[in-house]
C-alpha positions as CSV (number, residue, x, y, z in Angstrom):
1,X,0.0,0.0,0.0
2,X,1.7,3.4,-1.1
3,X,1.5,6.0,1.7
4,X,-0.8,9.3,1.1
5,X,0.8,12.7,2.6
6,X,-1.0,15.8,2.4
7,X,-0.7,19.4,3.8
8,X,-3.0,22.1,4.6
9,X,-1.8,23.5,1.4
10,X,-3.0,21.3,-0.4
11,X,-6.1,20.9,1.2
12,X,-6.5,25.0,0.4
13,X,-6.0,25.1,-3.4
14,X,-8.4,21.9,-3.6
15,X,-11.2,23.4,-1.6
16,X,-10.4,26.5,-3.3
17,X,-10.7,24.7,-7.0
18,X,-13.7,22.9,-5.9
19,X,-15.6,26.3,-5.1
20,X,-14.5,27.9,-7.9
21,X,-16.5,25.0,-10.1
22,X,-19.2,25.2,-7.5
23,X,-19.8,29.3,-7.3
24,X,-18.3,31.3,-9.8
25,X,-17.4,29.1,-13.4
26,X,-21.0,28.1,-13.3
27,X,-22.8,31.9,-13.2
28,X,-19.9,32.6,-15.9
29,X,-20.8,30.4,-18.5
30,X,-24.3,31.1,-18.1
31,X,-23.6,34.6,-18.4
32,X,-21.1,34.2,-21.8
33,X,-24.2,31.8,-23.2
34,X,-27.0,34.5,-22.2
35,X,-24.9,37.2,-23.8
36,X,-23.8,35.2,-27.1
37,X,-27.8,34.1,-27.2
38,X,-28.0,38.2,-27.3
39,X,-26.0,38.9,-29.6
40,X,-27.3,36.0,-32.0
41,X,-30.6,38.1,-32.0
42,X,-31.0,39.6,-35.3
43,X,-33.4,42.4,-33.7
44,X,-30.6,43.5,-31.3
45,X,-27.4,43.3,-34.1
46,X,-27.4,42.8,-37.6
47,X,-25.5,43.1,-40.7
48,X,-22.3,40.7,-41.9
49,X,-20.6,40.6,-39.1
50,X,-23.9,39.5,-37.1
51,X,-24.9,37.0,-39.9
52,X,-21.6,35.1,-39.7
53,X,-21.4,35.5,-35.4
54,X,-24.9,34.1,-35.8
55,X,-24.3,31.3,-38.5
56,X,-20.6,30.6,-37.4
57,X,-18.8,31.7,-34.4
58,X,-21.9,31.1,-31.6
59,X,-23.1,27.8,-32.7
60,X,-19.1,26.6,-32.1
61,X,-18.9,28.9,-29.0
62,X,-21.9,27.6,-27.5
63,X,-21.1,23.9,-28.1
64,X,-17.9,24.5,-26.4
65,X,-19.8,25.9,-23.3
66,X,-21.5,23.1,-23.3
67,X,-18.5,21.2,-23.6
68,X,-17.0,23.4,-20.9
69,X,-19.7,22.6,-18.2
70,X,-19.9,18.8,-19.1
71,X,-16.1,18.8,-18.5
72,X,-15.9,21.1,-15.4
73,X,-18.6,18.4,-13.9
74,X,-15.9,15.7,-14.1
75,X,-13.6,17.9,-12.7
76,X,-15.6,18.8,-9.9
77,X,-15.9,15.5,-9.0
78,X,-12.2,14.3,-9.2
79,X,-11.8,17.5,-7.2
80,X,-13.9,16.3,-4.4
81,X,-12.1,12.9,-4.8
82,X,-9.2,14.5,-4.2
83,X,-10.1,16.3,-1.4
84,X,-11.6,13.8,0.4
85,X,-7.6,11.4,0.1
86,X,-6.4,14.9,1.3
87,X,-9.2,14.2,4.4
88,X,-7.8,11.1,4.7
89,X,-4.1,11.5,4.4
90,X,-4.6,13.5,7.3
91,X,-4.9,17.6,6.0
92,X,-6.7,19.5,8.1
């Protein structure tokens, strides 16, 4: 059996990580997909520009936010695995 060391260090920047996917990324990418969702409105911004964002760049953009959110799921819960060997190594 391999032995598990830990410090309150490390025990910081997990819980920190894990709040960060808890509180804040969360709000953000619902922000960035309200505001691209916006902007893809041809009643608030039109012309070229607004055709290609439209046609082009959000469809991408908001696949990858999906993408985003699936991945920062897994994250969050490797990041509570990892927390909880930190519990168990003995961080405080």
């Amino acid at each position: 059996m391999s032995k598990v060391t830990s410090s309150d260090f490390a025990q910081a920047q997990a819980t920190k990580m894990l709040s960060l996917i808890n509180n804040q990324l969360p709000g953000l990418i619902r922000q960035l997909n309200s505001h691209g969702q916006q902007l893809s409105d041809p009643s608030h911004w039109d012309g070229p520009l607004a055709q290609k964002f439209r046609g082009e760049v959000w469809p991408q953009a908001s696949r990858d936010l999906d993408n985003m959110r699936s991945s920062l799921e897994q994250l969050q819960q490797q990041v509570q695995k990892v927390l909880g060997n930190i519990m168990a190594a003995g961080g405080k």
